[in-house]
N, C-alpha and C positions, 0 to 999 in steps of 0.2 A: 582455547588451548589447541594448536596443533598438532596432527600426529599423521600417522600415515595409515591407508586402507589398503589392503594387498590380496590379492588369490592367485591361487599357483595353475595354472589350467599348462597342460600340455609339455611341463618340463622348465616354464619359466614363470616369472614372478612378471605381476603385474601390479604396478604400484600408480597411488593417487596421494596428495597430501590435503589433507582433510581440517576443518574445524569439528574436533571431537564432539560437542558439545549437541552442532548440527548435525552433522553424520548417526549420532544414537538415537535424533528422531526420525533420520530416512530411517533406520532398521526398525521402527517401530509405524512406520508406514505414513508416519507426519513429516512436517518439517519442508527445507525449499531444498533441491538438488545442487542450487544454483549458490546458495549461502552455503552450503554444506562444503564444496571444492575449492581449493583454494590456489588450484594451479587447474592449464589450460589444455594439461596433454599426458598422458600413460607413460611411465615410464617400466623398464625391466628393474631396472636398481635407481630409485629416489636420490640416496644420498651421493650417488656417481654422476647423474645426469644422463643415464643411456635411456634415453627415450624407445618406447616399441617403434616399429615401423607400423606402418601405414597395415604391408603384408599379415604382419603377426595381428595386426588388431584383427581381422576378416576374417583371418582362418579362425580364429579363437570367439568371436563375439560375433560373427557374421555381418559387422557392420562396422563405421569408423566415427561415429557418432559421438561423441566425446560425454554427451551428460548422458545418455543411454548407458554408455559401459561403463563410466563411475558410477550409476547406481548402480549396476551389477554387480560393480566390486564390491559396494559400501554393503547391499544386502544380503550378498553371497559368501562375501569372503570373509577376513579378521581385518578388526580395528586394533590397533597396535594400541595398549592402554601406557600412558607414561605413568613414570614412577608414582611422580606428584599427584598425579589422578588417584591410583592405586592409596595411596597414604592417605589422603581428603578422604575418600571416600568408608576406610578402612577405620580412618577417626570418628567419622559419625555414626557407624554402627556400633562404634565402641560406646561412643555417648549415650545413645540408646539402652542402651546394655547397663552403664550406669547410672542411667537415670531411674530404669525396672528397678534393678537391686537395691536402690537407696532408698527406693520408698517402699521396698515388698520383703528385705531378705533381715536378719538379725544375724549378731555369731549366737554360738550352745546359748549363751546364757541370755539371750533376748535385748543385747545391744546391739544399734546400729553403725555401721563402718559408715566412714566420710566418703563421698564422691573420688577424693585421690585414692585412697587404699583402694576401693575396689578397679579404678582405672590402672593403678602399678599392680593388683594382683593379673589383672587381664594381660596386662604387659609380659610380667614374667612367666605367665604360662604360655604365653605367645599364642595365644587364645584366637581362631579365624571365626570371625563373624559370619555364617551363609548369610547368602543371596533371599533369605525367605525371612515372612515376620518372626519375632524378636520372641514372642512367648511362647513362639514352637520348639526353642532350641535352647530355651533358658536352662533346665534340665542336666543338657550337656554340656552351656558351659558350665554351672555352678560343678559338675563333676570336677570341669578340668582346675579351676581355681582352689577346690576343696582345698587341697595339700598345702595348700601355701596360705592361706585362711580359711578356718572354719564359719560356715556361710550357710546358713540354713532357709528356706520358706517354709512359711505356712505353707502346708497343701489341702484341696478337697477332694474326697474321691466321692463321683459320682453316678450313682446307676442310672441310664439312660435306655428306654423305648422308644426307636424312629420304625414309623409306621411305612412297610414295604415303598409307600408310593412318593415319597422323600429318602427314603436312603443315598439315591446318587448322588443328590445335592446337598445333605447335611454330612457322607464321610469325611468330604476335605477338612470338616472344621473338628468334625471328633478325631478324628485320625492323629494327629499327633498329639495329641494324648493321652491317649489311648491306650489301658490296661490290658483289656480281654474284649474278645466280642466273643459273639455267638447268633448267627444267623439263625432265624427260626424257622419252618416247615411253611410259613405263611407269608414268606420273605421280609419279613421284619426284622429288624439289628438290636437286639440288646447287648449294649456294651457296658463298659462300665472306664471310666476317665480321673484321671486324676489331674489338679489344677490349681495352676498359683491359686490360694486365694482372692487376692488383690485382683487375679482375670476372672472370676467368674460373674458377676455381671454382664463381662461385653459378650462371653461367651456366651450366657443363657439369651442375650440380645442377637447373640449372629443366628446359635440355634433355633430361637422361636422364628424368625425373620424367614430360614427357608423351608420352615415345618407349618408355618403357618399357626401357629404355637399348640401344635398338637403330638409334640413328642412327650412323652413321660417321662418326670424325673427324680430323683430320690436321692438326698445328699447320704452316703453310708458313714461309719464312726469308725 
């Protein structure tokens, strides 16, 4: 899929036109330069055809190098995301999201919704999917769907002891779920989490994983 890569340095726009697909691995420091560009020269406006001068590349990029300064732009600047891109993408976190709830969520009375109802409820709350894993955010959406179907999980709340010398590497994974903490005198984190059901396996599996399984834990009622 084509799109364009641009940065604005010094009062003008500096455009490339890119293979999207390639371009999102230069910014992730993989991928070929060379497969990435799909044109041979900088332009100020893309879709006009004003090409930079030679002048503006030097004063701006110090050099006239052509795959030097498309990486620059690809990893410096914005990637123009097309619509289509945007809605692909926007769909499969949706799916995600339907996939969690069919197999984890009931209404009040412990029936299961079909895969469509809960993709038309996501619809009509015009529900945005982040950019982060799916059962960090589950919470908020089932908030936003509530009103328009009653949607419930199972949850667990659980009391957790991470031993001082693990706390920086087990917050990320308690942290969004995260009821209360309480840091103790000995640098240790007693918190306490609340959690789908249906995650807590992987979670007691991420937790032991960077405690070395020596965090303490204790399911509450």
């Amino acid at each position: 899929m084509q799109t364009t890569a641009r940065i604005k340095r010094k009062g003008k726009n500096y455009e490339i036109l890119i293979d999207l697909g390639e371009a999102l691995k230069i910014k992730k420091g993989q991928g070929s330069i060379n497969s990435a560009v799909m044109t041979d020269a900088v332009f100020h406006n893309l879709k006009s055809g004003e090409k930079a001068s030679s002048k503006d590349l030097n004063d701006v990029f110090s050099t006239e190098n052509f795959e030097e300064i498309a990486e620059r732009i690809i990893k410096q600047g914005e990637i123009v995301m097309p619509t289509e891109y945007i809605h692909k993408e926007q769909e499969a976190k949706y799916k995600q999201v339907v996939d969690f709830l069919t197999r984890n969520a009931v209404s009040p009375s412990g029936i299961s919704y079909t895969s469509d109802r809960i993709m038309k409820a996501l619809r009509e709350a015009s529900v945005e999917v982040k950019n982060k894993p799916i059962d960090s955010q589950i919470s908020e959406i089932i908030g936003q769907i509530s009103p328009i179907i009653p949607i419930k999980i199972e949850m667990k709340k659980i009391k957790i002891n991470i031993p001082a010398i693990h706390t920086g590497k087990a917050y990320s994974i308690v942290n969004d779920f995260k009821e209360s903490e309480e840091w103790l005198s000995n640098g240790d984190l007693r918190i306490i989490v609340n959690i789908p059901s249906g995650l807590v396996m992987d979670f007691y599996d991420k937790l032991n994983g960077v405690t070395h399984g020596s965090a303490l834990t204790e399911e509450l009622k």
